[in-house]
N, C-alpha and C positions, 0 to 999 in steps of 0.2 A: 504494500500500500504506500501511496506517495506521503511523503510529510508537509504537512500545513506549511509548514519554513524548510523548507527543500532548498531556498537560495538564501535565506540567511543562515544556516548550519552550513551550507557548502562551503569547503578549503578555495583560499585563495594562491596563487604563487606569484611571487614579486622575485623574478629571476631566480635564485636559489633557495627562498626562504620561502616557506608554508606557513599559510596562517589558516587556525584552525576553522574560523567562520569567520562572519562579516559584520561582527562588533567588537567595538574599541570601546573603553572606559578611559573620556579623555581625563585632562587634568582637572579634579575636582576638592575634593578638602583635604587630603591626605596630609597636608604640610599644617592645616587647622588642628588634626589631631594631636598633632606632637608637642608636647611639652617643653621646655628648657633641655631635656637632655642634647648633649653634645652629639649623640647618635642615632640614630634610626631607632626610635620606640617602639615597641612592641606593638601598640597601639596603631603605630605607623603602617607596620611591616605586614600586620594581619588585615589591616585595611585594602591592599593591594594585593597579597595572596589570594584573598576570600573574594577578590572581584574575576582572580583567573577562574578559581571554582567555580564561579558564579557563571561563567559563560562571557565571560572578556576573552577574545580573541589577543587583543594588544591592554595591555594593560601600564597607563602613563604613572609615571611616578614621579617625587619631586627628590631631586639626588644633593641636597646639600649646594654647598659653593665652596668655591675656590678663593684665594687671598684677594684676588686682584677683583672681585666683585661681590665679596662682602662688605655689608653696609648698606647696602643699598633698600631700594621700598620692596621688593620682592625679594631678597638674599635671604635665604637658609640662616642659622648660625650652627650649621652643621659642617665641621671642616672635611670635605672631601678627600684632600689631599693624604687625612689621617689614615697609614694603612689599617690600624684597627675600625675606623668605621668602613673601611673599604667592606671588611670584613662583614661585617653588620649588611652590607648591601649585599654582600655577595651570595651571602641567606637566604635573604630577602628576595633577589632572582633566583633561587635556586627552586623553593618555595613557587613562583610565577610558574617556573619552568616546568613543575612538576605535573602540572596542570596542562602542559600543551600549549602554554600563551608566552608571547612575549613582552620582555620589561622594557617600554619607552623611556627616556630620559626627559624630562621635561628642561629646557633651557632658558624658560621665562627669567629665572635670576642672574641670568651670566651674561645680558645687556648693559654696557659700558651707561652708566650715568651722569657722567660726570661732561660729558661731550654732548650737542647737538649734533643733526647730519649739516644742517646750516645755521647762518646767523638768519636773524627774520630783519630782511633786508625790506619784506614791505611787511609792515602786520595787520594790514588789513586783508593780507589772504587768508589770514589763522583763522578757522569757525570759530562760531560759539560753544559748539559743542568737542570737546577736546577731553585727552587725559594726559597725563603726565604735570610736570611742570609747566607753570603757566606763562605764555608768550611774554619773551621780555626778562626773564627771568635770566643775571649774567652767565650764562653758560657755554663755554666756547664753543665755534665750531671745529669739529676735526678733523683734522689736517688730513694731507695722502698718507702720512709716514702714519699716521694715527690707524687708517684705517684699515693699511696692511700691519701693523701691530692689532688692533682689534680682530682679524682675522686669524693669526698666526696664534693668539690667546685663544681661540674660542674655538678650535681647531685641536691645538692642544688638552685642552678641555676634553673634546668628544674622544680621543685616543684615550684616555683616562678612563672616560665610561666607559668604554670596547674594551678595555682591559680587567674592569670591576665586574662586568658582563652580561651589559645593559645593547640589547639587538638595533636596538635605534634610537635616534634623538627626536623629542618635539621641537621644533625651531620658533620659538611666540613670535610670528610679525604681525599682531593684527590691532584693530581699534585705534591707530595713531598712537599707542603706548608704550609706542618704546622706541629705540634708535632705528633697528631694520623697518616696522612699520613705517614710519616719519619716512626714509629714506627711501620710500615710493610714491608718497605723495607730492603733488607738485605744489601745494600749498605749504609745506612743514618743508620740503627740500628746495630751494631757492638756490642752492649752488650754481654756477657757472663753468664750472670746469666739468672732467667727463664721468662725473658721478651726479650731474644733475641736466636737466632740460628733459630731452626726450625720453619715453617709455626706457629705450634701451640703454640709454643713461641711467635713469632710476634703477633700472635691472640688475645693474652691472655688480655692485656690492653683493647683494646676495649672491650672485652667480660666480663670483669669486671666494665667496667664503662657502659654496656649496660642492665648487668644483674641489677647492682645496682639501674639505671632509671627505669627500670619494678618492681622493686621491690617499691621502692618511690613513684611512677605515677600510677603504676597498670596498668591494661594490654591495656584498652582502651585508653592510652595517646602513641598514637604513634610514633615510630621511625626509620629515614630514616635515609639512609647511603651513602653520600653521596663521589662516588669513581668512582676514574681514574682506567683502567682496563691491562695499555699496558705503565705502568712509566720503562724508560730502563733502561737493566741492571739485571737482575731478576727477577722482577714483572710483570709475563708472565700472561696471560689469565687462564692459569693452577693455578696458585698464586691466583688470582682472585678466580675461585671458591673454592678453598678450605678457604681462608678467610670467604665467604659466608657463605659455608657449617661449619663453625666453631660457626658461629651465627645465626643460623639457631633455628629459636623458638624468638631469641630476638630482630631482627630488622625487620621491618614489612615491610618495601620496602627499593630498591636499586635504590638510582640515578646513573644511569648510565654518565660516562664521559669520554672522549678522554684523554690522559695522554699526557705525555713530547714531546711524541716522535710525537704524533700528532702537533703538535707545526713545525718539521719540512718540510711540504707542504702544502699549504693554500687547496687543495683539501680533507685532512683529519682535520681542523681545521674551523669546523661547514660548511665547506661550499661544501658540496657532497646534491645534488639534487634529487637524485631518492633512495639512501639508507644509509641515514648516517651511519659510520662506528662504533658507540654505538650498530647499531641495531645487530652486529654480536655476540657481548658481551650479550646480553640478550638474542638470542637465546641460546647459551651456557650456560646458567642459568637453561632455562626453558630445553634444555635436558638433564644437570643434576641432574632432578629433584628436585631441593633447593625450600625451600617453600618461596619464599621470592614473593612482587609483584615487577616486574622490568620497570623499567622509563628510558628508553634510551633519551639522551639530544644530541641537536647539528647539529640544522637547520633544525631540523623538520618545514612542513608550510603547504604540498598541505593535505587536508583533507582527497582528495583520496586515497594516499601511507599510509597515517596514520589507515586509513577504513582498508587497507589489512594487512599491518603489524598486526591488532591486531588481526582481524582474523582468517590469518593463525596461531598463535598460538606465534608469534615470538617474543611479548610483551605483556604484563599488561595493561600501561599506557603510554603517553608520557609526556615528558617536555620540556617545553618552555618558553624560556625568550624574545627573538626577536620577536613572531608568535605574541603573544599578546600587547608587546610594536607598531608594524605599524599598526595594524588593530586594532581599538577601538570596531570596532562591529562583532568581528570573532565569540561568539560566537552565535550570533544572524545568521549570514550567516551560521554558521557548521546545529543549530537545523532548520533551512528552508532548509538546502539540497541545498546552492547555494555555494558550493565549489569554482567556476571559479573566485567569485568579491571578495576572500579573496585577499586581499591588499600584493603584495608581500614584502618580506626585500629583502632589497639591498645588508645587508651583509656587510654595511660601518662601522662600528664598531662605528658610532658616540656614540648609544645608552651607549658606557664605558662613554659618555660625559655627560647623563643625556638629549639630544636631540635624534631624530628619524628624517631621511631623508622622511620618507614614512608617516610620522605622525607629523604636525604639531600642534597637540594640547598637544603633550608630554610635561610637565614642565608645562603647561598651562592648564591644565584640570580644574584643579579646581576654572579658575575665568574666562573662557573662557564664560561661557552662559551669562556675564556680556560686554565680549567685542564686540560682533555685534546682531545689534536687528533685526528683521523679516521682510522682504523687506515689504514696505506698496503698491508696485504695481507691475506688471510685467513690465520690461522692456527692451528694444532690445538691446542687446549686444553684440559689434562685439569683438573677437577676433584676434589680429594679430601674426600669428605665429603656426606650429602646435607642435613644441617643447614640450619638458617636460613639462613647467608653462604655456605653453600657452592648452596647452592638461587638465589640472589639473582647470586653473581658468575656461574653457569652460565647463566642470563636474563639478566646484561645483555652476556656476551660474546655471546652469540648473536644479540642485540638488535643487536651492533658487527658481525655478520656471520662472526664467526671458526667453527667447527668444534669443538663442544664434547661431552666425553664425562665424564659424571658416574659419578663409584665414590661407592655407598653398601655398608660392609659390613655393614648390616642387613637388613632383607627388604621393608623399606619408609623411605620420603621419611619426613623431621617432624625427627629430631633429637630436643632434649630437649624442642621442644613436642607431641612424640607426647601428654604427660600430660593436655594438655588434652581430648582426648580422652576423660576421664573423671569432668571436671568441670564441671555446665552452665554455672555462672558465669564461666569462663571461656572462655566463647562466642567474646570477642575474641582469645585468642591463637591459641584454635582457627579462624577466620576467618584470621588471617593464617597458621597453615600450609597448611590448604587453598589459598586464595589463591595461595601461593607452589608447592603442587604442580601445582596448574592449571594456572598461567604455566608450567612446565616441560614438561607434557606436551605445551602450543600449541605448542610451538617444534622446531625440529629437534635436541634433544638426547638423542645417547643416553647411557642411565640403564641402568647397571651395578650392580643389587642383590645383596646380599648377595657381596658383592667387599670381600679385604682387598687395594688395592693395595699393590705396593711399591716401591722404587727402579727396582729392575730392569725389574718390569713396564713401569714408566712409559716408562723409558730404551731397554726393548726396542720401544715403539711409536712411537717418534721423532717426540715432539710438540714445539711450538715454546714452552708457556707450562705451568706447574703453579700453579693456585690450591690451595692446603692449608687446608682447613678439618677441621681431625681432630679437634676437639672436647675434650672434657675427660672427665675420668672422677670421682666421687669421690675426697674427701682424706683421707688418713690421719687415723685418729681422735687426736689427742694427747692420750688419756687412757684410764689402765690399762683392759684387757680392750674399747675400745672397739673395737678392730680385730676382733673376736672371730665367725666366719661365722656366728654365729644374729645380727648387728645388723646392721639392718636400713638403708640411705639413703632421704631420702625421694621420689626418684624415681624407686624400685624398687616401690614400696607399690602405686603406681597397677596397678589388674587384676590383684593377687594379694593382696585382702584376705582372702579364703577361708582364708590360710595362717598369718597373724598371729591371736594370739591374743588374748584377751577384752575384756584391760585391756594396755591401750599407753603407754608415754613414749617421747613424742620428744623430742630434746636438741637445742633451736635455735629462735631463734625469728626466722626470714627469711620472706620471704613461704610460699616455697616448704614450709615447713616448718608452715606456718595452713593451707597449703591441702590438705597431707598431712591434718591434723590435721580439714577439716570433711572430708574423702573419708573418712576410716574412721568417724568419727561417725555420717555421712550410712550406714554399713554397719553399723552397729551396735557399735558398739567405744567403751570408757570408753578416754577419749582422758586423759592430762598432758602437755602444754609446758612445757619449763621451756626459759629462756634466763639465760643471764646480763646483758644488757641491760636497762635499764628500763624497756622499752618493747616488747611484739609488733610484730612487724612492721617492725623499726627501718628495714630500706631499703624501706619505704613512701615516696614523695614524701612533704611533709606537705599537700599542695593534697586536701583530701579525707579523709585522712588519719579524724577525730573518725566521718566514716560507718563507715568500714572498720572502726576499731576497737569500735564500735556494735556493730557485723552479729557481727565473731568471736567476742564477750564474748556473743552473746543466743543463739548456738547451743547448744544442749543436749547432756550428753554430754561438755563436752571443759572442763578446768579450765586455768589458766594460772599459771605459777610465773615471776615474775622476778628477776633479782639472783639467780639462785641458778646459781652454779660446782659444773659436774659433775666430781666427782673420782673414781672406781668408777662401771668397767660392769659387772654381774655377769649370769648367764645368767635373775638371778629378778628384776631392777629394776637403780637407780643410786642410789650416793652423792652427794649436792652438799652444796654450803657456802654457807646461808643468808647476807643481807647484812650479817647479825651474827655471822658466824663459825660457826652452830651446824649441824655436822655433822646430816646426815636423811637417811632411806633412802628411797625411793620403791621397793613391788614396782612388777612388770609382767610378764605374763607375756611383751610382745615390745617391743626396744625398737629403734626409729630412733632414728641419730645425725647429724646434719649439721654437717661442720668445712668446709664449702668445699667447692668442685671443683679437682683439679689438671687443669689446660692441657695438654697433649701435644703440650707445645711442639718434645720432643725428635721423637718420631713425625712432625711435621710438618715438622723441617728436613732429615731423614733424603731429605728429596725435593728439597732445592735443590744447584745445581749442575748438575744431571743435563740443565737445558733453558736456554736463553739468556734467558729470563723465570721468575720464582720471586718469591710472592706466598703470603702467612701473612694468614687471614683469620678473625672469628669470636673466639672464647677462645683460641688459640693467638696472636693481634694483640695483645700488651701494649703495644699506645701506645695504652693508656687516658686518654680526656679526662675526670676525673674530675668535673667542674664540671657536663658533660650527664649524667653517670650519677646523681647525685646530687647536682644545683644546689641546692638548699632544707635538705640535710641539714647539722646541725653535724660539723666534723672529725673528732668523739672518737667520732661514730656511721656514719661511711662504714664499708665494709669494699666495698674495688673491687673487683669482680667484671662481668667483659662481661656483658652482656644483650643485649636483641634489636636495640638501635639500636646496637649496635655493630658486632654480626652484620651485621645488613643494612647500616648505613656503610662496615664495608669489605669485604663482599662487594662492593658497585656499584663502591667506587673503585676496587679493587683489580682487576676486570674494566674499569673505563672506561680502566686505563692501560695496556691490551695492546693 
């Protein structure tokens, strides 16, 4: 019988080297996990092993740095050169190796910084949108004698990893971040001499420092190119292939990536579902014939689309940093042809944190078979809740073989991600509640809807364990006439916009509260926001952050007020108090107010005692790790509130310890 992924398990051959399928696990947190040590962590080391298990074909790694580019904003403090961490690495690939995969070298840190490719001889060519050090900043440009030492360094470099016994390097040139990226743009590269002007100008660097690694490593030590295809301003997809086509014979694959300009809407920054927008850049590859093998990156996950994209002819390979980070066993699900129970991402960008919402053993893998032991009996386990954690601990006790019986008191599984449901953009959360009802129905759990458990109930079925996930409910409004039954929460609004009237304020500006805000728009309703913050969207990550706030500011329909304290709720608008003090009324004919949710934390202890195991899971679990809910935000803009990787964190613990 054929296999569902017949061309994503099929070997590839890059002249002498096989690769066992057609996914790559590009560079993604492995260098997050590591701690202070001087060497490759354990934590490091099993992070990149468990991805070759996993069904990583290529598996990227971050290998430390060398004298001459530590320091820098992306450098290791991990000395390479050290033959004892040589050692450590040599593990580490042997470990890769043992699995059929190969260990990439990632080279994102061994970018000279201290050089530009040019001086900014006009700085009105620079965009707005940039990374690195900002235009203008005194940084020399680098000479000839500079660039063939930068080559002759980085060069050396790779003969180091071919010696530690790393099959190939990543080469980072993409997003303008760095010297190689800059040094094919014609807006960052301004030179005059024969490393700047035309395409083959700009080419000529890499292709000196590409030709010089093949000459050094030989031909079997491969090398990937790692590049944005659409950086604005010049650097058109036409730019793109003839770069290719310039290195053509000496880079062996093209990581494909979204560039600057994808940064402006969260629908082209990783988060497109049925075709991410890399995969257009790789066909244009393969029908301009370039011999290169091409890796389109950026929210690739359903095994299906992946199956046909390769297929039809439209890619090589893919890559993936999120697909392998939520799913520990995806590649185990791709070779059994069970596509459906691959785990989806959410697409929360925590994994820039070194945590996974959808994967709780991230950061924890390698001491986790130490943290819960093998249940010694079966035993009956009620569920309260059918919530995110309350859906997640009911699948993994049942996963540990116990007897599991789920109370939901509504009419259906989701929780508070029922909303998604009415929002396409939020495709990914809607993914993972499906996901999670799915996994419930596969399993031997029964699902008790529309049930309000109670004590007694529970206590009169004489189970051995209660997981409590009872959720939250809206928070009192602390401010006059807020409480008031025509105002509205805003995750009541989803599928009763028929009932709200014309012109809308919502009072809050949380994600949940934009999303309120493009759902009635998207319905026709004059939308205002007003928050007190300075910012929409403050518990945004800020990784992405500039798109998002792009995309809510370009929808039409909906206005946004911030710094402004609502003081009056009235039945015909609200009062606030500009950041100036000056009192304003806002009509509306209906208004949402968002203070929080309150936890039912009381509701849920109402159930402990009653069973010799008793487990608080979800919003009613306040040992909140504030650092993964919002690692990237400043203090004065947290507001701790669970979310889904909490949910699901201690759902799974909290069932892995009955």
């Amino acid at each position: 019988m054929k296999h569902p992924y017949s061309h994503v398990i099929a070997p590839l051959k890059i002249g002498n080297v096989v690769i066992k399928n057609r996914l790559m696990m590009t560079k993604a947190i492995s260098q997050e996990l590591q701690g202070p040590e001087s060497f490759p962590a354990e934590s490091t080391i099993k992070y990149c092993a468990d991805a070759a298990k996993n069904g990583a074909a290529i598996v990227t790694c971050t290998p430390g740095a060398f004298p001459e580019v530590r320091g820098g904003r992306f450098a290791s403090i991990i000395e390479t050169e050290n033959r004892r961490v040589q050692s450590y690495y040599g593990k580490m690939i042997d470990r890769i190796h043992a699995y059929g995969s190969l260990a990439s070298a990632s080279m994102q840190s061994f970018m000279p910084e201290k050089y530009n490719i040019s001086d900014v001889r006009n700085p009105d060519l620079i965009p707005k949108v940039h990374h690195g050090p900002p235009p203008g900043e005194p940084v020399p440009e680098m000479t000839k004698e500079g660039i063939a030492e930068f080559i002759e360094m980085f060069t050396r470099h790779c003969v180091y990893l071919k010696n530690i016994g790393f099959d190939m390097i990543n080469v980072y040139m993409c997003y303008n971040a760095c010297m190689l990226a800059k040094t094919m743009s014609p807006l960052y590269n301004q030179r005059t001499d024969e490393y700047g002007g035309s395409i083959e100008n700009r080419a000529r660097l890499c292709k000196e420092l590409f030709t010089a690694i093949k000459e050094a490593c030989g031909p079997d030590f491969l090398i990937e190119a790692q590049m944005s295809y659409d950086e604005p301003g010049g650097y058109t997809m036409d730019d793109f292939i003839e770069f290719l086509r310039q290195w053509e014979g000496l880079i062996d694959i093209v990581q494909i990536r979204t560039g600057n300009s994808g940064l402006t809407h969260p629908t082209t920054y990783s988060m497109v579902k049925e075709a991410p927008h890399t995969l257009k850049a790789a066909e244009a590859v393969k029908k301009a014939g370039i011999k290169v093998i091409t890796c389109p990156v950026g929210g690739f996950q359903s095994l299906e689309l992946m199956e046909s994209f390769i297929a039809e002819g439209k890619c090589d390979m893919i890559g993936m940093g999120r697909g392998f980070i939520c799913d520990p066993e995806l590649g185990k699900k791709m070779y059994a042809g069970k596509g459906e129970d691959v785990r989806p991402c959410l697409r929360c960008d925590k994994c820039h944190g070194a945590v996974c919402s959808m994967n709780p053993k991230v950061g924890l893998a390698h001491v986790w078979d130490d943290m819960f032991e093998a249940p010694e009996k079966v035993k009956k386990v009620a569920v309260i809740g059918g919530g995110p954690s309350g859906m997640q601990a009911a699948i993994t006790a049942a996963d540990r073989g116990h007897q599991v019986v789920l109370f939901e008191k509504a009419d259906r599984l989701g929780g508070q991600l029922l909303h998604a449901d009415y929002i396409p953009a939020k495709w990914a959360v809607k993914d993972v509640k499906d996901y999670l009802i799915r996994q419930v129905e596969k399993r031997p759990i029964e699902v008790r809807l529309n049930t309000v458990a109670t004590a007694a109930d529970i206590e009169a079925m004489d189970f051995d364990a209660v997981i409590a996930g009872c959720g939250s409910v809206p928070a009192e409004v602390p401010v006059e006439g807020g409480c008031a039954e025509y105002v509205w929460s805003p995750m009541t609004v989803f599928g009763h916009e028929a009932e709200l009237g014309k012109k809308v304020v919502i009072v809050g500006g949380t994600i949940m509260c934009c999303d309120a805000a493009l759902y009635l728009a998207a319905h026709g309703h004059e939308v205002t926001v007003i928050t007190r913050n300075r910012m929409m969207a403050h518990d945004h990550v800020t990784h992405g952050r500039d798109g998002t706030m792009d995309y809510l500011y370009s929808v039409p329909g909906i206005t946004y007020i911030t710094e402004g304290t609502t003081t009056l709720v009235e039945k015909d608008g609200i009062t606030y108090t500009d950041k100036e003090g000056k009192s304003i009324k806002l009509e509306a004919d209906s208004i949402v107010f968002h203070a929080g949710r309150k936890a039912l934390v009381d509701e849920a202890f109402s159930f402990a005692g009653i069973t010799p195991e008793f487990k608080i899971v979800g919003d009613c679990n306040r040992q909140l790790n504030d650092l993964w809910l919002f690692h990237d935000l400043e203090p004065k803009a947290r507001k701790v509130e669970p979310d889904i990787r909490q949910s699901i964190y201690t759902g799974y613990t909290a069932a892995m310890s009955i």
